[in-house]
N, C-alpha and C positions, 0 to 999 in steps of 0.2 A: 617836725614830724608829729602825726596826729598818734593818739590812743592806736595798742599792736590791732584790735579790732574794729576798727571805726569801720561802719560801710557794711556790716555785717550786719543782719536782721534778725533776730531768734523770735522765735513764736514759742511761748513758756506756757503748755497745758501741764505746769504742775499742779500737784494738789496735797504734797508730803516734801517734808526738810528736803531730800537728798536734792529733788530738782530742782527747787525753788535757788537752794544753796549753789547749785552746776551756775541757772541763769545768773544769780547775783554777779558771780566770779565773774560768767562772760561780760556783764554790764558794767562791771569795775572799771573793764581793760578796752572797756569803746566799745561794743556791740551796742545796738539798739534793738529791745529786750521789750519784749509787748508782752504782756502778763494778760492773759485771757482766764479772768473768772467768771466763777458762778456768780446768779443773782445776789447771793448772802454772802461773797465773797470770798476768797483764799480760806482754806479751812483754818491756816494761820493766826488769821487775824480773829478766831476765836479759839486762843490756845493760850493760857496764859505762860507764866505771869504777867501782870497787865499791870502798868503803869497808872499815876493817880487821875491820869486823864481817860480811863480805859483803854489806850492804847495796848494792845500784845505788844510785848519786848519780841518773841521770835521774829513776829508779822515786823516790825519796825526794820528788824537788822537785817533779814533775806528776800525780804521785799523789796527793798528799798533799792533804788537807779533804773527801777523802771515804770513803762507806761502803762496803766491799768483799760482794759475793757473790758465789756460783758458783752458775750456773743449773745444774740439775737436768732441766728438761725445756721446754719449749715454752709449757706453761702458767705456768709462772713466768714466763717471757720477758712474754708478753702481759697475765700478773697486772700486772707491773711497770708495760705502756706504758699499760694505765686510767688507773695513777694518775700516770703522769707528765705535766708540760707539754711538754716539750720531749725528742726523742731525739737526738744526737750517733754518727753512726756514720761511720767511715776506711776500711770495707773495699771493694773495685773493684766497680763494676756490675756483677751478679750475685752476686756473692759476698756480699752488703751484703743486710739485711730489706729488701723491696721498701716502697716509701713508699706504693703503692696500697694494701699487705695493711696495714701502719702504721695505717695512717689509717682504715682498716675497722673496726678493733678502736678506736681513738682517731679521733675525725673533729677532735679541735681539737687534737691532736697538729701541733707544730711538727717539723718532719724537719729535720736539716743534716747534708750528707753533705761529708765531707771527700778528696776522691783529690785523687792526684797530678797526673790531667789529666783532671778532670771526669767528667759523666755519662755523656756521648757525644764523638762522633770518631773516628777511626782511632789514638787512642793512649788512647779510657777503658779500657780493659780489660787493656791492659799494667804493668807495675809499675812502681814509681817511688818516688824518696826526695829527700834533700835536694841530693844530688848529681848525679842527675838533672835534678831543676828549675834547681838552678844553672848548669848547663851551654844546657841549650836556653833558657831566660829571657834568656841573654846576659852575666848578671853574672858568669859564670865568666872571660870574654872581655875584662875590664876589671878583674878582680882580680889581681894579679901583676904581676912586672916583665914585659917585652919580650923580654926574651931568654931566659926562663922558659916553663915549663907552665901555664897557666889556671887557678885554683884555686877552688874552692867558697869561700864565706864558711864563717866557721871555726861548730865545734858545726850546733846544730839552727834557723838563722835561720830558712829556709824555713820548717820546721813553726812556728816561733813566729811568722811573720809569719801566716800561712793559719791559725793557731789564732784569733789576735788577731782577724783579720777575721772569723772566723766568731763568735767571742764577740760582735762588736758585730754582724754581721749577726742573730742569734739577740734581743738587747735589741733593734732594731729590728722584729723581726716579731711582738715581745713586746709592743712600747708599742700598734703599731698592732690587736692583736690585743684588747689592755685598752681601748684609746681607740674600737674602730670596731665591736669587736665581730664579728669576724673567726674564721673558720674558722683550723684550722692549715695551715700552706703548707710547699714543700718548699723547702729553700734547698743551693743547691749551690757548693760553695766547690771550685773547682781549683788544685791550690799552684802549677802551672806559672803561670797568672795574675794570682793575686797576686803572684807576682814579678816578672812581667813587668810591672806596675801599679807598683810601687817602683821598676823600669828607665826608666817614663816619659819623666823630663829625655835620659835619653840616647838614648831611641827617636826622642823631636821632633828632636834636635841631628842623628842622621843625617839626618830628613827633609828638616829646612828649611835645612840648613846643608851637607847633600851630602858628608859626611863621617862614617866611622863612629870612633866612641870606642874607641879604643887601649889597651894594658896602657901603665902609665908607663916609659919608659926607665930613669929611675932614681929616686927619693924625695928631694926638695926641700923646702924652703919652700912651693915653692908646691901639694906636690902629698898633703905628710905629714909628719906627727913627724921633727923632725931633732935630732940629739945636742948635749945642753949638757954642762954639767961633771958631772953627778950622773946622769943618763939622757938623756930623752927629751923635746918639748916640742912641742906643735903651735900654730901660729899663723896660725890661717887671716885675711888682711886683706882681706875684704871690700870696705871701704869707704872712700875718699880720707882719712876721717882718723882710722880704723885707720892707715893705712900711714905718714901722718903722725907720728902719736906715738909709733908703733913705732919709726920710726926715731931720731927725736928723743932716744928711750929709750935705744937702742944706738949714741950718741954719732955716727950716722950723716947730719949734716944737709941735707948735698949730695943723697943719695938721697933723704931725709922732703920735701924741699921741690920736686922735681922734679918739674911738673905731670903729664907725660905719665908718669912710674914710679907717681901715685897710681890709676891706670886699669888696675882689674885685668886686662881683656881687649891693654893695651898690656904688662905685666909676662907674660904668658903664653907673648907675640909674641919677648919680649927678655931671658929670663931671663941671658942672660951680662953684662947692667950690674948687677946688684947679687944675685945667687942664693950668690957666694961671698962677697963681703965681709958680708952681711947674717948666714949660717950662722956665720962665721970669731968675729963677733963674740956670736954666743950661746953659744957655748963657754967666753965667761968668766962665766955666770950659774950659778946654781941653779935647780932648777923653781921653787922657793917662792918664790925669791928675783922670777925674773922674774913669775911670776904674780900676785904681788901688787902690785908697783909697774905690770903693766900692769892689772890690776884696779881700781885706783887713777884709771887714765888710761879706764876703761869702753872698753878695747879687749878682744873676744874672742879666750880664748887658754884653756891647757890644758895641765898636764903630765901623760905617761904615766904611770899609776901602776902597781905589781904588785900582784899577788895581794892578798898577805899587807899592803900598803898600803890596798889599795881597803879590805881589811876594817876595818881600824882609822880610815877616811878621818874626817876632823873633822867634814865635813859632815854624813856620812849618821850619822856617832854622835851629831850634836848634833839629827838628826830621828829617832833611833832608829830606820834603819830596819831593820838586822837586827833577827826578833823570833821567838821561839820560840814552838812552838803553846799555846796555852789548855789544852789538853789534854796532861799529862803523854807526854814523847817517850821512849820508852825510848831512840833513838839522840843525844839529844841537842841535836840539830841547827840552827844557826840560820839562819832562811831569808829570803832577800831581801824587804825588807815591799812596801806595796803600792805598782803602779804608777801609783794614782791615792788624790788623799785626798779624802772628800767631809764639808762639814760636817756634813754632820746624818744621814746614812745610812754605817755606819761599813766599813771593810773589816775581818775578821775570818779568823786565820788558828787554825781549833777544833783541830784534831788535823795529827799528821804522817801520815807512809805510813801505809794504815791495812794490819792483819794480813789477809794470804789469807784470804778467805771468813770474815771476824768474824764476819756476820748468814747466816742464812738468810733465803732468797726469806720461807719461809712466814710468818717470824715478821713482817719487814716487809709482809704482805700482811693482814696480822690488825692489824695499826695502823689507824687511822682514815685512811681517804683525807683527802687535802688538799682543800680546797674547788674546784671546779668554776664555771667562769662559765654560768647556766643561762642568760643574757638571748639573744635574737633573735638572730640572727648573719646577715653581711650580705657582700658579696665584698670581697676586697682592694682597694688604689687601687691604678689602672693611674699612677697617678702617684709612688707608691715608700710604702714604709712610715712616712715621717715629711712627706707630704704633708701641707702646712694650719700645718708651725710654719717659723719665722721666726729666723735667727740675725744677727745684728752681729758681725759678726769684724774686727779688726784687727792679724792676722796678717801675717808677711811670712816672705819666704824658702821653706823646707822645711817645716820639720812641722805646723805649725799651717795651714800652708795647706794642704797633700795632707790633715789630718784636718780640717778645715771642706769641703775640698772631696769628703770621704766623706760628709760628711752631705747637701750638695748629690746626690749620687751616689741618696741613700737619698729624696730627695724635697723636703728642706728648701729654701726659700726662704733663701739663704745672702748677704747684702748685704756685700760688703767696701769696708772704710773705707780710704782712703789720702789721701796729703797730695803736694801736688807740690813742698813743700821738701824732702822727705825720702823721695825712691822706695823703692822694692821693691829690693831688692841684686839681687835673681834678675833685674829688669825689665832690669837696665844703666843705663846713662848714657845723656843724648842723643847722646854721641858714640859709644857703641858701632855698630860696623859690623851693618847690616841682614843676614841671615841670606840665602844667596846663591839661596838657593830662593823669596826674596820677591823677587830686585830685580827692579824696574818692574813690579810688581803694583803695579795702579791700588789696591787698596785697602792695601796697608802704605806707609803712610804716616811711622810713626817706631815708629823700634830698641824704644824702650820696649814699645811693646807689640805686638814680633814675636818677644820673647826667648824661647826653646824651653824652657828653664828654666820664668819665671814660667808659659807659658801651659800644660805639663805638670802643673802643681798648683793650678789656678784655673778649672778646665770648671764650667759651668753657677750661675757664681754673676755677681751685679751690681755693681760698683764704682760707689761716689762720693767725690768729695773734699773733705775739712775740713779745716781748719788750726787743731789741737788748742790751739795757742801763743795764738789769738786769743779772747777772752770769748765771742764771735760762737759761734766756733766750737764751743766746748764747750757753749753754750748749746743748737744743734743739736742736737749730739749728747747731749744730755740728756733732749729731745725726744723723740729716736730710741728711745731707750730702753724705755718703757713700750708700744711696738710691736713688742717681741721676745720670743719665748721663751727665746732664750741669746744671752749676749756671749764671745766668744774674742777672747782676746791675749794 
């Protein structure tokens, strides 16, 4: 089986990370990805920092799997969007190919337009970057100390998060476009809301809890990487026996067995019984050292690594995942491999940066077009693009839940599994304190399921509960299975 998108054409009028990053992703996973610059080139490739050969490092990493051109005139532009599926464009309404003239020239032309605050509003047509959405999103407002300035997340997260989502928004308007027979539709990605969609937990926390999220006073145990003998170490303790054997570990057994120290939301409350004797006593580890003997214990934990560590890291050299392109690099360069592995549809990284204007328009317009869907074509579902499939997720916490609950977002029918031996870390404990904006609301009834947390990454999907431990159980859930089109966990 080829790359999940081989066969697919994109025409890449970016000119800003978010969409440069969208095409890259689709060019990972097989798209063929025509990068249409300016004379002077991707504004990327003069953005440093710049390598000793003047290379841009951005321009090298978001550039790179595809084929560069410099349009020439208007009818190139148009030659291009025939043959493509899908267009990718970052510039501001107005300034951006109008997706009504798009679609004239291509009717099953998919559009995604990437700004910084959407189509419309009183701020589409103002400018905007990654420092901007950091700021008004709110994450700027919760990054840094307290007695500090607010600080952006470091590099281009924005545009990599508003990339990401429009990649997978774009495979969603893909599947249902091949499955339903679908015209092309326009999709509109604003980086300001996607960011504000990854603020979620702490937009519910002010609502229901009547309290806004803070910059930290200072960096703890409880709140980030604290210093051992060699660097740096995070240990975030979740869960009553996380805190357990953690302690246990660092010869601490007065605090490991203290009911009320194992309740995260009580340790929050209290950090002066144990935030300095707990830190005192990781100053006599190693990152390796603790890591492994709590790796041992199936506690999560984490040491800092640097640069020039991460590169050499055991792990990712034992999955190989730096890997240089297929294609002869003149610079050399090894590039992060893929952020997903699929068995049977492979990720492929063909060439690096490709040179200013390799191709011309004309010569790729004298190539044979890609094939075209001629069949009937019929409207979108108003019920999202992956309306009609069916996921099992047994997800908990953060990520898998916020991405099962993106597919839920796209139309999937998303069933999530859980057990009442063993809750949600995000749901809390039965004793966590109800959330001050539910109390004596006739209908929250218990903490578990008023947590601002869980319920910020669990919209629009259905819960039942197994108990995986039991024969019963899994018998169930095996049941379950052949009535799905994806399981996550």
């Amino acid at each position: 089986m080829g790359p999940a998108l081989e066969g697919i054409v994109v025409l890449d009028l970016s000119r800003r990370p978010s969409g440069a990053w969208c095409t890259r992703l689709l060019a990972d996973f097989g798209a063929d990805v025509i990068l249409a610059e300016p004379p002077a080139g991707h504004p990327l490739r003069h953005t440093g920092p710049f390598g000793s050969d003047g290379t841009s490092v951005p321009a090298a990493y978001m550039l790179a799997n595809k084929q560069s051109v410099v349009l020439s005139s208007s009818d190139d532009r148009n030659g291009l969007l025939r043959r493509a599926h899908v267009l990718v464009d970052d510039a501001r309404p107005g300034d951006a190919l109008d997706y009504a003239q798009a679609t004239r020239i291509n009717p099953n032309l998919i559009v995604c337009s990437l700004t910084p605050y959407g189509q419309d509003g009183a701020r589409a047509s103002l400018p905007g970057n990654d420092l901007t959405v950091n700021a008004l999103s709110g994450w700027a407002s919760v990054n840094g100390l307290a007695d500090r300035e607010p600080l952006k997340s470091s590099g281009y997260q924005a545009s990599y998060q508003a990339g990401t989502m429009a990649y997978g928004a774009i495979v969603c308007a893909l599947i249902e476009q091949h499955v339903n027979q679908t015209r092309g539709q326009h999709i509109d990605i604003a980086e300001l809301e996607v960011m504000c969609a990854t603020f979620a937990p702490a937009l519910l926390r002010s609502q229901l809890q009547g309290e806004v999220q803070k910059r930290r006073s200072q960096i703890d145990i409880t709140s980030g990487p604290v210093p051992v003998r060699d660097g740096h170490f995070s240990l975030p303790l979740t869960r009553p026996h996380f805190w357990r054997l953690a302690m246990e570990l660092l010869d601490l057994p007065e605090l490991a067995h203290d009911e009320m120290l194992q309740k995260t939301w009580y340790r929050l409350l209290h950090k002066d019984q144990f935030v300095d004797r707990v830190q005192e006593a990781m100053r006599d580890w190693t990152r390796q050292e603790l890591f492994d003997r709590l790796s041992e214990l199936r506690v999560i934990a984490g040491p800092v690594l640097t640069i020039a560590e991460l590169g050499d890291n055991p792990q990712l050299r034992a999955r190989s995942f730096f890997t240089k392109p297929e294609h002869p690099d003149p610079h050399g360069i090894a590039y992060p491999g893929a952020p997903a592995r699929f068995s049977a549809s492979p990720w492929r990284l063909r060439r690096g940066l490709p040179p200013l204007s390799e191709h011309q328009a004309a010569n790729i317009l004298e190539a044979p077009p890609p094939p075209q869907d001629k069949r009937a074509v019929s409207s979108s579902s108003q019920h999202g693009p992956l309306a009609g499939y069916r996921g099992i997720v047994l997800t908990q916490a953060w990520a898998g839940t916020f991405a099962t609950e993106l597919l839920a977002f796209m139309g999937a029918e998303v069933i999530q599994l859980e057990t009442h031996t063993r809750l949600d870390s995000w749901r809390g404990t039965p004793e966590s304190p109800m959330p001050a904006a539910l109390n004596g609301r006739e209908t929250a009834q218990h903490p578990w399921n008023c947590n601002p947390n869980f319920n910020s990454v669990n919209l629009n999907k259905q819960s039942i509960t197994l108990d995986l431990s039991h024969p019963e159980g899994v018998d169930i859930f095996k049941q379950l299975i052949p009535h799905a089109d994806f399981v996550a966990e």
